[in-house]
N, C-alpha and C positions, 0 to 999 in steps of 0.2 A: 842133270846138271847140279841140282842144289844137294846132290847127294854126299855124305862126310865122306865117305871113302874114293880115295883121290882116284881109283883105277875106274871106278865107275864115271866120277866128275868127267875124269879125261874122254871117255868114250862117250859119254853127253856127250859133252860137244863137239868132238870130233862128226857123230851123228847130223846134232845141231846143223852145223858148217855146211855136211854133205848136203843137205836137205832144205833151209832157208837160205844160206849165205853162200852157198860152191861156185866160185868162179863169179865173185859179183852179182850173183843174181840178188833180184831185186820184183819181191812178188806180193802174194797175200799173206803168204807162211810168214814172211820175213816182218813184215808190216805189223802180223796179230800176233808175235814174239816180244814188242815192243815196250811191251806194261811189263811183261814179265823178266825180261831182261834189266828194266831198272829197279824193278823190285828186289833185283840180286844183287847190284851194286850197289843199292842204295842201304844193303846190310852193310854195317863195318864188320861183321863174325865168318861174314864168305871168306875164302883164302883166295880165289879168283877172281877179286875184284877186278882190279888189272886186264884182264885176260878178257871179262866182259864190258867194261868201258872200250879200251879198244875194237871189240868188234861189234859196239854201237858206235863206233865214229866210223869205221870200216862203212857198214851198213848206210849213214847217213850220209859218206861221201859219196858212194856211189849210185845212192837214191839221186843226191844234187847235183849229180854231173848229168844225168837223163834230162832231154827236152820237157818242159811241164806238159808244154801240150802236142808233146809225140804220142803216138800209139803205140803202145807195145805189150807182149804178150807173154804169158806165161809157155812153159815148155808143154805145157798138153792146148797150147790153142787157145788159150780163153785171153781175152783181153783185160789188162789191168791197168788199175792208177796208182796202184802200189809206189810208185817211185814218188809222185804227188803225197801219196796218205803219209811216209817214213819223215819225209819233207818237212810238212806242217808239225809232225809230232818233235819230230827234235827240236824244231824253234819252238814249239811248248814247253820243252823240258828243259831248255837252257839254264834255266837256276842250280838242273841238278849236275852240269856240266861247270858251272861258276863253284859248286859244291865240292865236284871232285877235284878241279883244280887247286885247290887248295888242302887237298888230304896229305897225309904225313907220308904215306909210299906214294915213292917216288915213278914207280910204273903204271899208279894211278894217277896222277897229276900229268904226266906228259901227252898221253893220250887226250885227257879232258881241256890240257891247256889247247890244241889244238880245235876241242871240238867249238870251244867258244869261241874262237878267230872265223870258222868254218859257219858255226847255225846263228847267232846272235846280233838278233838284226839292228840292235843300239848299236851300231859300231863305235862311238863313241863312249860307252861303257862296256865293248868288247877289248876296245886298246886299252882301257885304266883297268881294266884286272889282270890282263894280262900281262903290262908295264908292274902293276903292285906282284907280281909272283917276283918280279926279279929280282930282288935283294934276297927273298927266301930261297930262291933256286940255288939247286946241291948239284955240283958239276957241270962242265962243261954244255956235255948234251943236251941236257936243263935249257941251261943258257942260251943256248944256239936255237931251239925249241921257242924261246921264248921272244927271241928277235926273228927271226923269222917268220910267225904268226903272224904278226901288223902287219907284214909284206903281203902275206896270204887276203888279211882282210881286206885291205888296201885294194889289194885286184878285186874281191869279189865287190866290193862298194860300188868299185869305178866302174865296173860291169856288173849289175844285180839279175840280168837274166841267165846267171849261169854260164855264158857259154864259154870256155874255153881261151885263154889268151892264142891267138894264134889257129883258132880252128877257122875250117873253112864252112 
């Protein structure tokens, strides 16, 4: 993945994807990718910045939508807390998601603006960064991204155990 030649990049992670992240999974692969994968974004000279913040919010949503304290298991049997470990690590790294929220490309800033509505458990310094993007935000999309969020946090606040507006 951190390779210069974009055919190999691409087929990282396409790899990557099959194998910690296909279909939501959410494991130990996924969980011990986790340093490494902010170690790439948090280069400004990757060309895939983008590309890997989104699938650390990808990752961290669907860690945060699993019960904390369900049981669940990897595809060869073994039980994990993978969903737990990805959990705890994005609310630790939320400075580097306040970080990318504010980067000059704009496919890194949308994804990260979401990830700080989503892991950032000041919610009241998750809404004043995410209210300060909005005079800088460039288009629409942006924009809509950026009102939308505080809707997001808003639910998770008013529900902090995760579950679901509407599940049963």
């Amino acid at each position: 993945m951190p390779s210069p030649d974009p055919a190999v990049r691409a087929k990282g992670f396409e790899g990557f994807r099959a194998e910690a992240h296909d279909q939501g999974a959410v494991d130990p692969c996924t969980a011990a990718s986790l340093p490494f994968l902010f170690a790439m974004a948090d280069d400004p000279a990757n060309p895939d910045r983008a590309t890997i913040v989104m699938l650390l919010l990808s990752m961290g949503s669907e860690a945060q939508e699993r019960d904390p304290e369900g049981i669940y298991f990897t595809v060869n049997g073994v039980e994990s807390t993978a969903h737990v470990d990805i959990t705890a690590e994005m609310a630790e790294r939320t400075d580097a998601f306040v970080r990318y929220a504010a980067d000059p490309d704009p496919l890194v800033r949308r994804p990260a603006i979401e990830a700080v509505g989503l892991f950032l458990a000041d919610g009241g310094r998750a809404a004043r960064i995410v209210a300060e993007r909005l005079p800088a935000a460039h288009g629409i999309v942006e924009r809509l991204l950026i009102v939308r969020t505080p809707a997001r946090l808003a639910v998770r606040l008013v529900n902090p155990c995760g579950v679901r507006v509407g599940a049963r």
